[in-house]
C-alpha positions in Angstrom: -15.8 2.7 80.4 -19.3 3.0 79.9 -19.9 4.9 83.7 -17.2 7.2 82.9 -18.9 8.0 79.5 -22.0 8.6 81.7 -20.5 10.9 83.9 -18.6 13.0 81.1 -22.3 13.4 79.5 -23.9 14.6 82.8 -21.1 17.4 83.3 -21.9 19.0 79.8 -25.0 18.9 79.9 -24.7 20.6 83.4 -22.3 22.8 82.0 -23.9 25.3 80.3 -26.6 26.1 82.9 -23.0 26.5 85.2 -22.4 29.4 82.5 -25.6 30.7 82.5 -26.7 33.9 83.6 -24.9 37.6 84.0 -22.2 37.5 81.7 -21.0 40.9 83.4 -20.0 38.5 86.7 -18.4 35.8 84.2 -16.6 37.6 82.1 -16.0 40.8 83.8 -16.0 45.2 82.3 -14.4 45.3 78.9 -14.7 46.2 74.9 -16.1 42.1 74.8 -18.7 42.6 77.5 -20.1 45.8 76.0 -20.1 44.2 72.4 -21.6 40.9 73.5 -23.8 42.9 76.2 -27.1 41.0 77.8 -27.0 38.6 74.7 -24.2 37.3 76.2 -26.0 36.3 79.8 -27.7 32.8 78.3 -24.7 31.9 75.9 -21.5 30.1 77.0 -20.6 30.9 72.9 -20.9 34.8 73.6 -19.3 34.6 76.9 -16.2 33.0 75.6 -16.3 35.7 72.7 -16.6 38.4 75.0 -13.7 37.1 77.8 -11.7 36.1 74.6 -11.7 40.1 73.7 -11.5 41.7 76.5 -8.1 39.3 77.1 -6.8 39.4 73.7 -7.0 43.4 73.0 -5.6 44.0 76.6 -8.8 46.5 77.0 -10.2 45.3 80.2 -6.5 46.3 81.9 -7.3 49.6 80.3 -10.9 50.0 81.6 -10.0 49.3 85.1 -6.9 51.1 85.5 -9.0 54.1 83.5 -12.2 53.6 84.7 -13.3 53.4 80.9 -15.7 50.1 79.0 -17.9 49.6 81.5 -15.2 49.0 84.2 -14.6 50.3 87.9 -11.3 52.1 88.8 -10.3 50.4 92.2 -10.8 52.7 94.9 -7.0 52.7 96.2 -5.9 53.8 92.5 -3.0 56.4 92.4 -3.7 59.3 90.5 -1.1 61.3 90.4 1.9 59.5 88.4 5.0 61.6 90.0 3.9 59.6 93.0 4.5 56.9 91.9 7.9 57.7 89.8 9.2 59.3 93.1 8.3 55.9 95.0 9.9 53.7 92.4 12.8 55.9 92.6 13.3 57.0 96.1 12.2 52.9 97.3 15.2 52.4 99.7 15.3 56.2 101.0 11.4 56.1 101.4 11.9 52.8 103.8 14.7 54.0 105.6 12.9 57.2 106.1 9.3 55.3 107.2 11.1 53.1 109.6 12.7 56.1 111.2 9.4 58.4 111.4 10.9 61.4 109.1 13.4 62.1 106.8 13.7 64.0 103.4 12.1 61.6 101.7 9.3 61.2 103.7 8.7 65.0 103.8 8.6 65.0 99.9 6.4 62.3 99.7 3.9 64.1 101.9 4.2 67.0 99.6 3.5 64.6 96.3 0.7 63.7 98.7 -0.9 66.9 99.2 -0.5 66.1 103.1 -1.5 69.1 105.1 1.8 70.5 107.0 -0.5 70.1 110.1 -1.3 66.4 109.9 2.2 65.2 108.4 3.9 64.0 111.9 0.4 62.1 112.6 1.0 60.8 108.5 5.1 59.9 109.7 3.5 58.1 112.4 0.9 56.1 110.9 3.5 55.2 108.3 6.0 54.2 110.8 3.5 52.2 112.8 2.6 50.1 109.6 6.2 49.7 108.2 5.8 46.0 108.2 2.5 46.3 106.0 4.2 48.7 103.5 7.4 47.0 103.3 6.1 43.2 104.3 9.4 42.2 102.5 12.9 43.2 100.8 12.0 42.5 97.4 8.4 44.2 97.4 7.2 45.8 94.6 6.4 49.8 94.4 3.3 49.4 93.1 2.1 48.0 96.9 4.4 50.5 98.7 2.1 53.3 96.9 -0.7 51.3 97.4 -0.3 50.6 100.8 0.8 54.5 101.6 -2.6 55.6 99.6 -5.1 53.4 101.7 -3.6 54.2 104.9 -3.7 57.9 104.3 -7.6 57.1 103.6 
């Protein structure tokens, strides 16, 4: 009993210099990071405050999918929100169309795309070649169909 009251000690007192540092990488962007700020880098108290309200206000989802509180809009993000309304409409049409390498679907999703009429059968193609990436199963969600689409336009 007395070793594992030892050990119990050594970890928190090892603890908080586990915590220690940029609270930034801990914690991550949000309205807690920017309150709590570099005060926050020595304190595992101001780190859990600060990861506490960026969680419980749901502001850190907001600042990274709006680039907003000191967070980073991923670089595969989908600006343009009739893309992703036509892809969560058209899903089944939009694979039946990649799989085949054209298709009225396809076509308007180039147009949604801003695809250039003279790059849209090398755009059908690439899509077609990376069907199983876009569509890796039958149940897969739009969000990664748009994001997939999105990065391999590049």
């Amino acid at each position: 009993m007395r070793k594992a009251f030892v050990l119990l000690a050594a970890c928190l007192l090892a603890a908080p210099s586990a915590f220690a540092g940029n609270a930034k990488a801990n914690t991550g962007c949000g309205l807690g990071t920017m309150l709590f700020g570099d005060a926050a880098d020595d304190s595992i108290l101001l780190q859990s405050f600060a990861v506490t309200t960026n969680g419980t206000f749901g502001n850190q989802t907001f600042g990274i999918t709006s680039g907003t509180s000191e967070c980073e809009r991923p670089s595969s993000f989908v600006k343009n929100e009739k893309l992703e309304k036509f892809v969560l409409a058209n899903l089944d049409n939009l694979a039946r169309d990649i799989a085949r390498g054209g298709g009225e679907t396809l076509t308007a999703l180039a147009d949604l795309m801003g695809v250039p009429a003279a790059e849209r059968e090398a755009f059908y193609r690439t899509l077609q070649a990376n069907f199983d990436a876009i569509f890796p199963a039958t149940d897969v969600g739009y969000a990664h169909v748009v994001d997939s689409i999105v990065r391999l336009q590049g």
